[in-house]
C-alpha positions in Angstrom: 3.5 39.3 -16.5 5.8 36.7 -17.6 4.6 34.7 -20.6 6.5 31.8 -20.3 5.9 31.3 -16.6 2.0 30.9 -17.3 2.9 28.7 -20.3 5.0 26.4 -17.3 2.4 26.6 -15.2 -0.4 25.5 -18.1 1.6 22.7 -19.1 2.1 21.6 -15.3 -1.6 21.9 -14.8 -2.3 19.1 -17.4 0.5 17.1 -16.5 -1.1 17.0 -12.8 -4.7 16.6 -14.4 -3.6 13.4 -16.4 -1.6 12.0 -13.3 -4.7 12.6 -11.4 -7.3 11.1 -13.4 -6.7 9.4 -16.9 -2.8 7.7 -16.7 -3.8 5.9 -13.0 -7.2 4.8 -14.1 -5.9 3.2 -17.3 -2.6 2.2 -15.3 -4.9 0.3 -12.5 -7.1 -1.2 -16.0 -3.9 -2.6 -17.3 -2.8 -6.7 -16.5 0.7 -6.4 -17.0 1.0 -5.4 -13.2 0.2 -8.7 -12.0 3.2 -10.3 -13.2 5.6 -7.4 -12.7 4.6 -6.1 -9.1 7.6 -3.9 -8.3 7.9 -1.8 -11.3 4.1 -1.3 -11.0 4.6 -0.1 -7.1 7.0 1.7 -8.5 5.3 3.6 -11.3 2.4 4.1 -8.7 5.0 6.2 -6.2 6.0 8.0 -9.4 2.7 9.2 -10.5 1.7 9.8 -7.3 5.0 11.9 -6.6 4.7 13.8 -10.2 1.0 14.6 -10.1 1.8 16.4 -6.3 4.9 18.4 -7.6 2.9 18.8 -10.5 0.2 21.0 -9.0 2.2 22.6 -6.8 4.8 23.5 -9.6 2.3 24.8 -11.4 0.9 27.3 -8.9 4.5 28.3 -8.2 4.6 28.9 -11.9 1.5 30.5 -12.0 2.5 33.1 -9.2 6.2 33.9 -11.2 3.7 35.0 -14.6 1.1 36.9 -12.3 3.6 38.5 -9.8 4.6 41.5 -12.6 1.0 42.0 -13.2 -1.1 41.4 -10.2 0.7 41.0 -7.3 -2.0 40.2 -5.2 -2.9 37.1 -7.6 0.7 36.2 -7.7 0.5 36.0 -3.7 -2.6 34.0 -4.1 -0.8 32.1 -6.1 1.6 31.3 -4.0 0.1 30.6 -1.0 -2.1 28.0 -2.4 1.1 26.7 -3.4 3.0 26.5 -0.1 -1.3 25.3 1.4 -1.2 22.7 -1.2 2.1 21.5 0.0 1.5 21.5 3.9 -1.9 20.1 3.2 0.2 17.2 2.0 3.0 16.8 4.2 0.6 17.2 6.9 -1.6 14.7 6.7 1.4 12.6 6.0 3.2 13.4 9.1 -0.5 13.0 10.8 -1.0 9.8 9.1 2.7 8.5 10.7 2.2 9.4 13.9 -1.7 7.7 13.8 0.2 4.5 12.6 2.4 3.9 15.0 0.3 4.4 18.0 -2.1 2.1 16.6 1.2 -0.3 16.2 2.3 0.7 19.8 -1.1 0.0 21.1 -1.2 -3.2 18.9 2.1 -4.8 20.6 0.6 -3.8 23.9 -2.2 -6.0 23.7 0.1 -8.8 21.8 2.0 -9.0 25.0 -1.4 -9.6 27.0 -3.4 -12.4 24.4 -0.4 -13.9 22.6 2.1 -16.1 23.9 5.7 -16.6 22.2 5.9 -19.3 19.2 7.9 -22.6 21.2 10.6 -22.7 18.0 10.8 -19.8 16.0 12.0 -16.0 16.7 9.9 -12.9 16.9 6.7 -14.7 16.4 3.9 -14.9 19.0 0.6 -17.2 18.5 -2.7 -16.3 19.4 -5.8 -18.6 20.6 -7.7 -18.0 17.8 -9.4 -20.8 15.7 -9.8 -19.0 13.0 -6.8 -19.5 10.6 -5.1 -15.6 10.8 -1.7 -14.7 9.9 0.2 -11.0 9.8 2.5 -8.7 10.1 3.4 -6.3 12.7 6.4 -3.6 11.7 8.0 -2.3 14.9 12.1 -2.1 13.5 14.1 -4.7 15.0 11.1 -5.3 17.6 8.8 -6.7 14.2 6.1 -9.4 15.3 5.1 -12.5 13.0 1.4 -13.5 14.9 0.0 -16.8 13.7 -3.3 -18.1 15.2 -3.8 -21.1 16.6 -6.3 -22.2 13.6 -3.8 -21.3 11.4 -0.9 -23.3 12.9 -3.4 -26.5 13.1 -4.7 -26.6 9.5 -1.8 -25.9 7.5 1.0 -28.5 7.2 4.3 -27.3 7.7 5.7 -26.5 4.0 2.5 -24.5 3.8 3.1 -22.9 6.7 6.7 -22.1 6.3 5.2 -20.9 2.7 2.8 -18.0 5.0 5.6 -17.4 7.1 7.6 -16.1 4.4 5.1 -14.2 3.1 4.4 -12.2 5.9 7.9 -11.5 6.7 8.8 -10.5 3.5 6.1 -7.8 4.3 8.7 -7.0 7.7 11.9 -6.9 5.2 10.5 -5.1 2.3 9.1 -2.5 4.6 5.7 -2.5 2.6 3.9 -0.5 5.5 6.1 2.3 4.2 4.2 2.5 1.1 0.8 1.3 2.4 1.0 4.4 4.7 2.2 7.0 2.1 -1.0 6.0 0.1 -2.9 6.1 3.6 -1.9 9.5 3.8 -2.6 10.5 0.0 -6.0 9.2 0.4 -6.2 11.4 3.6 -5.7 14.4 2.3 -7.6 14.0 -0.6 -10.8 12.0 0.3 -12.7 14.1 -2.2 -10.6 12.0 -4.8 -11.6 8.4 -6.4 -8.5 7.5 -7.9 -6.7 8.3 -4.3 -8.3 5.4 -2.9 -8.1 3.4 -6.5 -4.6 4.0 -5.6 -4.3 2.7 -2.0 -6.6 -0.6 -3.0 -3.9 -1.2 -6.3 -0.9 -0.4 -4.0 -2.5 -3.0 -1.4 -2.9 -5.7 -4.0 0.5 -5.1 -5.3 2.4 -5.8 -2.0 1.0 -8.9 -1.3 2.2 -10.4 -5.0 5.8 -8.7 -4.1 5.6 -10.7 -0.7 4.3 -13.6 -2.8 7.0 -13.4 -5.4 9.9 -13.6 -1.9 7.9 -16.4 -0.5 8.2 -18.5 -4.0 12.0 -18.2 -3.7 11.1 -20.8 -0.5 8.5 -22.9 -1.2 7.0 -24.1 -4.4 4.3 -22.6 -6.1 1.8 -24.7 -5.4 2.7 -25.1 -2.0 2.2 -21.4 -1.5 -1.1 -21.6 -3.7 -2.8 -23.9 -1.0 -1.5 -22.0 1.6 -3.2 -19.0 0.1 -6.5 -20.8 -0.6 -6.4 -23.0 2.9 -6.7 -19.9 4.3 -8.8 -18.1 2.3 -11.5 -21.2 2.9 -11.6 -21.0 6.6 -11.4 -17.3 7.0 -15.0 -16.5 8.5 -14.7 -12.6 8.0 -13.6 -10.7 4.9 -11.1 -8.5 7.0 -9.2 -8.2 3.8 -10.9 -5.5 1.9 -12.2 -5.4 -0.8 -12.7 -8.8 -1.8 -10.7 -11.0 -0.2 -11.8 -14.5 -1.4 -11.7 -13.1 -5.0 -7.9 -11.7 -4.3 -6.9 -14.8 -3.0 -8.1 -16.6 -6.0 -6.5 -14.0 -8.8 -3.4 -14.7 -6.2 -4.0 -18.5 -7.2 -4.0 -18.1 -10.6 -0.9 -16.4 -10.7 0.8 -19.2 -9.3 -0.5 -22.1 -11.0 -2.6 -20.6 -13.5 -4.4 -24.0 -14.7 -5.8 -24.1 -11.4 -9.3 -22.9 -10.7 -9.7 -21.3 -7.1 -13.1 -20.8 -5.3 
């Protein structure tokens, strides 16, 4: 038995506890990533990165200090190491392959109830009233759709204002990091703050795209872009709360002004 393994493998045990429960739930408590979206989605990749290598560092660890002594436990060890860690990359590689069928099938039906925008590049328009705007990653083939409601109730610096939004979501590749948190919440439904996690990381893309589209139009421009839409919108596709997202988004912009 190797003492100093299992005293690793103790301390990488509560390192992967706290990442798991108490750092993210006081991390998702905190305000401060509101104004500072990036480092936030980056701190969320880290402890979502650390508490995985945690755990599976730690049975690894736990394997090395039984191995001498019980070799079958070591083994155990081990393979719940190496289970841990396909577990993971598996529903991650399951998780990317899910994705872009659904993207492949999206762009398929694009082609069939969209037409092409009249003026501007690698944008198509759908006859929809209801005011919808998004994003549709597909590498150099990446889609800008804008409905027809949208297109006749915003003016144009608003709607230049959406447009940069949404492809800022293209350019930053955000649906990287919305489907590595897909994928942890996958393989760990079992797990509140995996989903806490996927609903922050959600939140914390749209201020980033927020934060590129302000380098075009002015704040408030983009502010009653955000809350034109957000007053038309007869579903609440945008889970989990969209109207009170788009008002916190409001806020953040012009922070005097009171959205509904």
């Amino acid at each position: 038995m190797d003492p100093l393994a299992l005293v690793v493998s103790g301390a990488l045990a509560v390192i992967a506890l706290a990442l798991a429960w108490p750092v993210p739930v006081v991390f998702a408590r905190a305000d401060w990533p509101t104004h500072a979206p990036a480092r936030a989605l980056l701190l969320w990749q880290a402890i979502a990165l650390a508490g995985g290598l945690s755990m599976i560092g730690a049975l690894v660890a736990l394997g090395l200090g039984l191995v001498g002594l019980h070799p079958v436990w070591g083994g155990v060890a081990y393979g719940a190491a190496l289970g841990f860690a396909l577990h993971l990359l598996g529903h991650l590689a399951a998780t990317v392959v899910s994705v872009a069928r659904q993207r492949r099938r999206h762009h398929a039906l694009l082609e069939l109830l969209s037409s092409p925008h009249p003026t501007r590049a690698r944008t198509r328009v759908l006859d929809d009233g209801a005011p919808v705007a998004y994003c549709l990653p597909h590498g150099i083939g990446s889609l800008t759709v804008l409905s027809r409601g949208l297109l006749e109730s915003l003016g144009p610096a608003e709607l230049a204002a959406v447009i940069a939004h949404e492809r800022a979501h293209v350019e930053q590749r955000h649906d990287l990091l919305l489907v590595a948190f897909r994928a942890w919440r996958s393989a760990l439904p079992w797990f509140p703050i995996a989903a806490r996690a996927e609903q922050e990381v959600t939140v914390l893309v749209e201020l980033l795209a927020d934060d590129r589209a302000r380098r075009e139009a002015p704040d408030a421009v983009l502010a009653r872009a955000i809350l034109a839409v957000a007053e038309r919108r007869p579903d609440a596709r945008e889970a989990p709360d969209p109207s009170r997202r788009a008002s916190e988004r409001v806020r953040r912009l012009v922070p005097e002004t009171r959205a509904h």
